[in-house]
Structure formats: C-alpha cells, structure tokens
VMD Tcl script that draws the C-alpha trace (Angstrom):
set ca {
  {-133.02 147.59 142.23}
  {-132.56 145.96 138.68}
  {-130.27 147.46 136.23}
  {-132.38 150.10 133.79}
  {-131.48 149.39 130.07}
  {-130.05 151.84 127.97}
  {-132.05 150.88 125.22}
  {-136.06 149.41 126.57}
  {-136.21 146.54 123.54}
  {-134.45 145.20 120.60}
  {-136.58 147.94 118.15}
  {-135.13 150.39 120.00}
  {-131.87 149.57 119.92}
  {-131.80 148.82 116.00}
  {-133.33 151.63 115.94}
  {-130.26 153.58 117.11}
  {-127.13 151.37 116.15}
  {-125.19 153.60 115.22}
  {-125.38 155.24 118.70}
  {-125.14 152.07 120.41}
  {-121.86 151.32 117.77}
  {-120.56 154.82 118.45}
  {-121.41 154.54 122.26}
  {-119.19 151.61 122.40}
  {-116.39 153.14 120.27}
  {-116.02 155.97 123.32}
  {-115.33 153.06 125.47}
  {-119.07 152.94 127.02}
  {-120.93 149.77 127.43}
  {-124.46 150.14 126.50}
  {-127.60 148.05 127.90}
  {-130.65 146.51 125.49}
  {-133.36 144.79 126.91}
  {-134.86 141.79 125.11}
  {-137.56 139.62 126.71}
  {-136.76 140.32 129.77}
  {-132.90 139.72 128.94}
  {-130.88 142.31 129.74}
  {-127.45 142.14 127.42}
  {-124.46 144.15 127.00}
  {-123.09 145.68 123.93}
  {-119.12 146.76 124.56}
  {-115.69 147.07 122.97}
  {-114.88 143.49 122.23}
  {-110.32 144.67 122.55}
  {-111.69 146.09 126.43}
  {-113.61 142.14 127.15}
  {-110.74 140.88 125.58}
  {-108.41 142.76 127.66}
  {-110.25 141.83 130.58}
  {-110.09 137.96 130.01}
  {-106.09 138.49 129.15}
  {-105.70 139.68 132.48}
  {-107.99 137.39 134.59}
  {-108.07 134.47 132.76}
  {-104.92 132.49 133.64}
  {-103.41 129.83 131.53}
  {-101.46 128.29 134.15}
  {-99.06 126.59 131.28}
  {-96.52 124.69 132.54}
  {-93.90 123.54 129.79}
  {-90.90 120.85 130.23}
  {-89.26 118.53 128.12}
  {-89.69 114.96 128.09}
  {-87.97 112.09 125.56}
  {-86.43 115.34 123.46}
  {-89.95 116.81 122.80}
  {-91.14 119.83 124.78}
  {-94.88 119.63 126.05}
  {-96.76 122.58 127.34}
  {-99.88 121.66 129.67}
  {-102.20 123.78 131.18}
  {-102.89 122.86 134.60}
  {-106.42 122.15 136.40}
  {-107.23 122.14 132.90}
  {-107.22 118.94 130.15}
  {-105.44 120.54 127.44}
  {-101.75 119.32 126.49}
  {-99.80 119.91 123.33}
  {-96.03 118.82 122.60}
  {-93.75 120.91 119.90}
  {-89.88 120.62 119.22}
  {-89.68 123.74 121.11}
  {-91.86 126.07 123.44}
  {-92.71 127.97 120.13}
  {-94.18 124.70 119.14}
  {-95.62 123.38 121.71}
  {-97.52 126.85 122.80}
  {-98.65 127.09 118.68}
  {-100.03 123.52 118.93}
  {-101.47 124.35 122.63}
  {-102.87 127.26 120.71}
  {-104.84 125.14 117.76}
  {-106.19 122.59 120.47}
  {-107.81 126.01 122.33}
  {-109.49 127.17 118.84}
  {-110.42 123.33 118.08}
  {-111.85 123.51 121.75}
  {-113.64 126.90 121.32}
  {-115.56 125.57 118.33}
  {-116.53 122.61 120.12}
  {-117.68 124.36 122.85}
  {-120.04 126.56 121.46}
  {-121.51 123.68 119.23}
  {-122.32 121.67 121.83}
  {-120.00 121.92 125.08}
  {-121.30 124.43 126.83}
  {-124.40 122.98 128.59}
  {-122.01 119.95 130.20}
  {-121.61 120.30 133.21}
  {-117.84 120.00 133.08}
  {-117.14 122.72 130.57}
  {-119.73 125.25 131.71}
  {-116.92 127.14 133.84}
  {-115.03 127.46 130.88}
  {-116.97 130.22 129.16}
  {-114.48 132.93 130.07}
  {-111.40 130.90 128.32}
  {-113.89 130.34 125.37}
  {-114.43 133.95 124.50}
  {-111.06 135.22 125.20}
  {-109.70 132.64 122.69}
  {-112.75 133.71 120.25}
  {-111.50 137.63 120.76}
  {-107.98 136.68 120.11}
  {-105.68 136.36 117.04}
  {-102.94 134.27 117.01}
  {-100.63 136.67 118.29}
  {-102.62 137.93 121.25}
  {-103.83 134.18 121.72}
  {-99.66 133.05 122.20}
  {-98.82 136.07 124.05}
  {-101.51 135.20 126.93}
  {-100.04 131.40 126.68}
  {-96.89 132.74 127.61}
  {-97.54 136.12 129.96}
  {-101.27 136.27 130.65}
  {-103.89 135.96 133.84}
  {-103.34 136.99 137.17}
}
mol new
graphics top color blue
foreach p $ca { graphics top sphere $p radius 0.5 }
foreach p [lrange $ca 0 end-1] q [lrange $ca 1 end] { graphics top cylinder $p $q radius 0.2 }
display resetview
C-alpha cells in the first residue's frame, strides 16, 4: 500500500506553506506529491540529529613526524594539524570542500553514491556541530 501524501501536488502544497512550515515546526514531517515523487518536508536540526547519531566518522587520529593526522577510516579523507584541534578543523574543510563537490557532480559515481548521508549531515551542520560529530558522533 503506497504512502498517501499529505499534500496531492506541488499547487497544493504552495498553496498551504505556511501549514506545511508550521507542520514541520511541531516536529511533524509532512508528504507532497510531485510527478509521481513523493518527498518529505521536515525539521532540518531532527535530519540533522539523525545523521549525528547514525552517521559515524570513524576518525582515527595519531601523530606521525611531530604532526598529528586525523583519518577517517573506510573512507578517503585525511587531514594533518599541529594538534587534534587542527587536524579535526582541516578534516572539517576537506568534508565541506567534499560536500560541494559532491552535489556538483559526485553523486551519480558510483563510488560516492553511498555517501549521501555524510553529504547532508555536513550540509546541516555548522562548524561547531560539524567538529563535535568528528570527535563524539555515529553509533
């Protein structure tokens, strides 16, 4: 049994954006139908949250030739620093460099279609909530 949208078309739900803005505010994810395309409108902090928490960043960080490096295992990103501080801030810029890249023309490879998770929790974060899932986030 498919999924009945909230809102049958686009019109509709243009129609009534400030109930589908409100409807999301209260925590509720609401439904439009495009095309045949059913979408999701919801609080971007609650995807965001979700992604902190099951997204993991599997960083490991050590120190080689008095530099520290911070690499993210099973996946190709490494960054080096002075300190962790450093290293995780530089880690941090090659993600947002990354993100960018992937959305302009990344996504369709095959090897960075699995990555569309990391891609919008680093698009939903600031730097803040960005370093703290470096250091404490995922699983």
């Amino acid at each position: 049994m498919p999924i009945t949208a909230d809102y049958g078309s686009f019109t509709d739900a243009r129609l009534h954006l400030k109930d589908v803005l409100d409807a999301t505010e209260q925590g509720r994810i609401v439904t439009v139908l495009r095309d045949a395309h059913l979408s999701a409108v919801m609080p971007a902090e609650k995807l965001r949250g979700y992604f902190h928490r099951t997204v993991s960043p599997r960083v490991k960080v050590y120190r080689e030739d008095g530099r520290t490096i911070a690499l993210m295992q099973d996946r190709p990103f490494v960054s080096e620093g002075e300190d962790i501080s450093g290293a995780l801030a530089d880690l941090a810029l090659s993600l947002r460099e990354y993100a960018d890249d992937w959305e302009d023309r990344l996504q369709g490879a095959p090897n960075h279609t699995a990555n569309w998770a990391l891609v919008q929790l680093i698009k939903l974060s600031d730097e803040d909530q960005l370093l703290d899932w470096l250091e404490c986030g995922g699983e």
